[in-house]
Phi, psi and omega in degrees: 000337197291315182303304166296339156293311178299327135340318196265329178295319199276342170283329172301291162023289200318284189342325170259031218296297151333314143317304185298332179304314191280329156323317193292291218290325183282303194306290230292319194295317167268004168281289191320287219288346178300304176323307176315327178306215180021298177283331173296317167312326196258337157308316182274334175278336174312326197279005199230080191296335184193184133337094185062039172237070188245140164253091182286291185301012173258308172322316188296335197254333183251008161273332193259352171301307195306326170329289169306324199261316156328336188278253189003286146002305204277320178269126321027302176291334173297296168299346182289305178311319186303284199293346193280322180297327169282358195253293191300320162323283221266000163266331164284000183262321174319298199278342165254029140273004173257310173305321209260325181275343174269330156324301173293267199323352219256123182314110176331291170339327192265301170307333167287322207276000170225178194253143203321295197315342200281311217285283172332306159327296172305308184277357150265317189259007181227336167300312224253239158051304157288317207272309177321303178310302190293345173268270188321342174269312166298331184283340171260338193264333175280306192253016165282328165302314179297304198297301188317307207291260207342269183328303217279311161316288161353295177288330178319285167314300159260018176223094178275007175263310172320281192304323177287335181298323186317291174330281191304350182245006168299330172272047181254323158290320164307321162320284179329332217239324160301316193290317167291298234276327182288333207252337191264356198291310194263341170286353169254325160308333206274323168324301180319284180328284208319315193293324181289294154327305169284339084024314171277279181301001166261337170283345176259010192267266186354283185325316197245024174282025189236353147267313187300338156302306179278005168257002156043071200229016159321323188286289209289329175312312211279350163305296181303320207264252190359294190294310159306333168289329149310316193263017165264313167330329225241333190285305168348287197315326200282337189282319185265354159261347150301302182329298236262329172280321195301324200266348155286351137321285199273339175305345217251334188300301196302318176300316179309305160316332188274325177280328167309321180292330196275293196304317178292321186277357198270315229256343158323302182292313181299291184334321184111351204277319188222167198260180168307323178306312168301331191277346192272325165343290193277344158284332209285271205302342165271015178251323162320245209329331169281317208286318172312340178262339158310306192267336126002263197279011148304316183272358177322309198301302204302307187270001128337272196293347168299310215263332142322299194307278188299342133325311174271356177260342146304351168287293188306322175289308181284314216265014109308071209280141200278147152297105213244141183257141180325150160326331199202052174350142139232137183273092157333143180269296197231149176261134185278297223114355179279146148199151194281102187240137171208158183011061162283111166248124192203128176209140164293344175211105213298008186241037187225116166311159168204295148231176187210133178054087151258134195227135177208148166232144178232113170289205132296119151101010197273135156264098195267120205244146197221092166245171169153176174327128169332128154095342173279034147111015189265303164313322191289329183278009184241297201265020167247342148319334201258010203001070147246016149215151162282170209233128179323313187197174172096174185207154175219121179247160169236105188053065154073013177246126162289159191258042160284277207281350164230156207295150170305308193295347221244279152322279168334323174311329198272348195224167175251151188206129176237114175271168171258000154241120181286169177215133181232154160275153176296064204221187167261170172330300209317281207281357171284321177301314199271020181308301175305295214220081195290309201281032196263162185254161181321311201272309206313308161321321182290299192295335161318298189298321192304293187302337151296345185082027176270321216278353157297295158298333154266023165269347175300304189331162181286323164257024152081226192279336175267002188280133183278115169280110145349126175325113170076025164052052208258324182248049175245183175247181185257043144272296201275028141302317192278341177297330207274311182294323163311313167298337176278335184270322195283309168313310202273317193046093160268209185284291198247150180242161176199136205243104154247105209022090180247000144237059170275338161250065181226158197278153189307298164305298195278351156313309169271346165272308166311291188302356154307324200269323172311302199300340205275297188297351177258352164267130201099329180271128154281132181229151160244090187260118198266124184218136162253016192236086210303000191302305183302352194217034172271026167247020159313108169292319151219118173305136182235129177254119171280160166176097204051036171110344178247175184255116155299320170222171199188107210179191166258160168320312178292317184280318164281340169285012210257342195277354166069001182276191168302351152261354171280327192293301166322298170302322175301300178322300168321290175304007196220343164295310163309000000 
C-alpha cells in the first residue's frame, strides 16, 4: 500500500519536475562544494610540517579556497531549499484541492455516511502534514544521497581499505532504521484516525453546546473526549518512542564507523601510508558520510506520517466516486414544471424499505403541498427531486425528460430551494442574499430583502448590507437566518420551488407576511412545500399525506377534510392545539 501512495505522490509530483530538477542540481553543487571542505582542511594541515616548519601562504590559499567553498556550500543549500520548499508546498496544495473537489462532486450519501470533523481533518491537518514530510525529506534525502555516493568515491580513491570498512559496516544502520520504519507505519495511521476522530467530536461538541448544556451531559462529554484522548496518547506515545529511538540508534552504529575510520587510519599514517592531513581528511568525511542517515532517520517519523497523511487524503479523491451526468446530457430550452414521479423505490439502506412504487403527477404552475409524520419519507422525496441520491428503481421526469438523462447543474438550476435548516457563509449579508446570483445589483437585492421581510432588521446591523455574518451565523437569531435565505430565494425567482419548513423559525406575524410573499412568487411556478403547520398549505392544489414512503391520501384541503381521513385528524389536532 506504501508503494502505491508514493507512486500517487510522486504523480502529484510530475508537474514540478523543474523544481525536483533544479533541487537535484543544487544538492549536487552543495555536496560537491562540502566535500572540497575536507581536502582544503587536510592540505593545510600538510602545509604545517613542524615547529617553525609552517608554510604560511599555502596555509592561506588553502584557508581561503575553505572559504569559498563554504559560501557556496551555503547558497546552493538556500536554493536547493527554495525549489524543494515550493514542490512540497504546491503537491499539498494539488492534493487538497482534489480533495476538496471531490467532496463538492461526490454523491451526499458519501459524505453523510462519514464524520464531517473527519473530513476537515484531512484537508487541514494531513495536507499541512504532506507538506511537512516532503519538505524534511527531500531536503535531507537529495543531498543525503549525494553526500553517501560523493564520501564514499572520495574515500575510495584515496584508501580503498578504509572505504571498505566504511561499506560493511553501513548496513547495520540502514537495518536499524527499517526495522523502526516497520513498527511506526501503522502507529502513525492509528495516530491520523485518532486525530480525525477528535476532530469530529469536537466540531460536533461546539455545534451543539446549547443542548448539552441544557441537558447537562457536560460530564459524558468530557468522558468521551478522555477515551479519545486517551487512545490518541497511548498511539502517540508509541509512534514517538520509536521515532525518538531510530535516531540514537543509528547514531551509536555511525560512531562505530567513525572509530573504525580513526584506528585504520591511525594505523596507516603511522605506517606512512597517508599523511595526517589525509588522515583528519578521512575523519571529516566518515563523519560527512554517517551524517545524512542520522538525518535520514530523524526525520523518519515525520515521513510516516506524510505518507499516512496522503493516504487518508486518497481515500477521500479515489474512495469517492463522482456524480458523472449522462454522456449525451439533454437541455430542456425552457421549464414548463410539470413532473413525473412513476414506481419510484428508494431506501438509504437497502435492507431498511423507505419508499416504494411512488407515483405522482405535477402539472406546471401546481402547488404541491406534502405532509405527514417524522420519518415518512417527505425530505427524502425534495432530495430525490433535486437527485442528490438516486433513486433504485422507477423514473422522475421533469417536462417529459427523465432527470437522468439531464446534468445535475441544469437541474438544480430549475428549482429554488429553502430549507429549515439554514446555511449562511462567512460573508456579508450583501453576498449572501446574492449567494444565487453574484451579478444582482444593490437594488434587486434590497427589493429582495423587502419581500422577505429583512431589510428592516437588516438596516438595523452595524454596517447594514455589509455586516460579515459570523460562522454558522453566531450574530444573527435563527429567525433571521431564515429571512436571510428567503431572500436569497427570492433573489433568483427560479422555474420551480421547494420550500421545507422554510418558515418554521420565523415568528407568527412575519410568518404571514413571508407567506404573501411566497404566494406572489409561486405563482405561475411549480412548488413542493414540505410543511408541518397545516394551516399554511390550505391553498394547496393538491396535498400528499405521507406515510412510510407511500401516498396515503391525496387532494385538495376541502377534499381531504371531507374524506374524514388522516389528514382530517392532523389538522383537527393542530387546530384544536391552537
Amino acid at each position: 500500500m506504501r508503494k502505491i501512495v508514493l507512486k500517487r505522490i510522486v504523480h502529484y509530483a510530475k508537474p514540478y519536475t523543474g523544481r525536483f530538477v533544479g533541487g537535484c542540481i543544487y544538492a549536487v553543487l552543495y555536496v560537491l562544494f562540502t566535500l572540497l571542505g575536507p581536502v582544503f582542511i587536510g592540505n593545510a594541515v600538510d602545509c604545517i610540517l613542524g615547529a617553525g616548519r609552517v608554510d604560511f601562504a599555502g596555509v592561506a590559499k588553502w584557508t581561503a579556497l575553505l572559504i569559498l567553498s563554504v559560501l557556496l556550500a551555503s547558497v546552493s543549500q538556500w536554493q536547493m531549499n527554495l525549489c524543494t520548499r515550493k514542490l512540497s508546498a504546491a503537491v499539498s496544495n494539488d492534493m487538497r484541492s482534489d480533495a476538496f473537489c471531490a467532496i463538492n462532486r461526490t454523491p451526499l450519501r458519501c459524505i453523510d455516511g462519514r464524520s464531517h470533523g473527519d473530513i476537515i481533518s484531512c484537508l487541514v491537518n494531513d495536507a499541512d502534514f504532506v507538506s511537512d514530510g516532503l519538505l524534511q525529506g527531500l531536503t535531507q534525502l537529495l543531498p543525503g544521497v549525494a553526500t553517501i555516493l560523493g564520501t564514499l568515491i572520495v574515500m575510495a580513491v584515496l584508501d580503498p581499505l578504509i572505504a571498505l570498512v566504511v561499506v560493511l559496516v553501513t548496513p547495520l544502520s540502514i537495518a536499524f532504521a527499517g526495522f523502526v520504519a516497520k513498527r511506526t507505519t501503522g502507529l502513525f495511521r492509528a495516530q491520523s484516525e485518532a486525530q480525525g476522530r477528535m476532530s469530529g467530536f469536537v466540531n460536533e461538541t461546539v455545534s451543539g453546546q446549547e443542548v448539552i448544556r441544557a441537558f447537562g451531559s457536560e460530564k459524558h462529554c468530557f468522558e468521551q473526549l478522555d477515551e479519545i484522548c486517551d487512545a490518541l496518547y497511548e498511539t502517540g506515545r508509541k509512534s514517538v518512542f520509536y521515532s525518538s529511538v531510530t535516531n540514537p540508534g543509528t547514531r551509536f552504529v555511525n560512531s562505530i564507523v567513525y572509530a573504525a575510520v580513526g584506528v585504520i587510519g591511525a594505523v596507516s599514517a603511522v605506517g606512512g601510508a597517508i599523511t595526517i592531513g589525509q588522515l583528519s581528511c578521512f575523519l571529516t568525511y566518515a563523519n560527512q558520510y554517517t551524517k545524512p542517515f542520522n538525518e535520514v532517520t530523524g526525520v523518519l517519523a515525520q515521513m510516516q506520517a506524510a505518507v499516512t497523511s496522503a493516504q487518508r487524503l486518497l481515500q477521500i479523491i479515489d474512495g469517492y466516486p463522482p456524480e458523472e451526468d449522462a454522456q449525451e446530457p439533454v437541455q430542456p430550452e425552457r421549464c414548463e414544471g410539470s413532473v413525473s414521479v412513476e414506481n419510484v423505490s428508494f431506501s438509504y439502506v437497502p435492507s431498511v424499505r423507505l419508499i416504494e412504487n411512488f407515483n405522482l403527477q405535477v402539472k406546471p404552475g401546481q402547488k404541491i403541498a406534502i405532509v405527514g409524520k417524522t420519518g415518512c419519507g417527505k425530505t427524502t422525496l425534495i432530495n430525490l427531486l433535486m437527485r442528490f441520491y438516486e433513486i433504485n428503481s422507477g423514473s422522475i421526469c421533469v417536462d417529459g425528460i427523465d432527470i437522468r438523462r439531464m446534468k445535475r447543474s441544469e437541474l438544480r438550476g430549475m428549482y429554488g430551494m429553502v430549507l429549515q435548516e439554514t446555511w449562511l457563509k462567512n460573508a456579508s449579508v450583501r453576498d449572501n442574499i446574492a449567494y444565487g446570483k453574484p451579478d444582482a445589483t444593490d437594488e434587486e437585492i434590497h427589493n429582495a430583502a423587502k419581500a422577505a421581510h429583512a431589510h428592516s432588521f437588516i438596516r438595523r446591523l452595524p454596517q447594514g448590507y455589509d455586516t460579515v455574518i459570523e460562522p454558522g451565523g453566531g450574530n444573527l437569531s435563527a429567525g433571521q437566518k431564515q429571512l436571510l435565505c428567503i431572500a436569497r430565494i427570492l433573489l433568483c425567482r427560479p422555474q420551480m420551488l421547494i420550500l421545507d419548513e422554510a418558515t418554521s423559525n420565523i415568528d407568527t406575524r412575519t410568518e404571514m407576511l413571508v407567506q404573501k410573499a411566497f404566494e406572489t412568487l409561486m405563482r405561475g411556478r411549480t412548488s413542493f412545500v414540505v410543511a408541518h403547520r397545516l394551516s399554511t398549505i390550505e391553498s394547496a392544489d393538491q396535498i400528499l399525506v405521507m406515510d412510510a414512503g407511500h401516498i396515503a391520501e391525496q387532494g385538495t384541503h376541502k377534499e381531504l377534510l371531507a374524506k374524514n381521513g388522516v389528514y382530517a385528524k392532523l389538522y383537527r389536532s393542530q387546530l384544536a392545539a391552537e
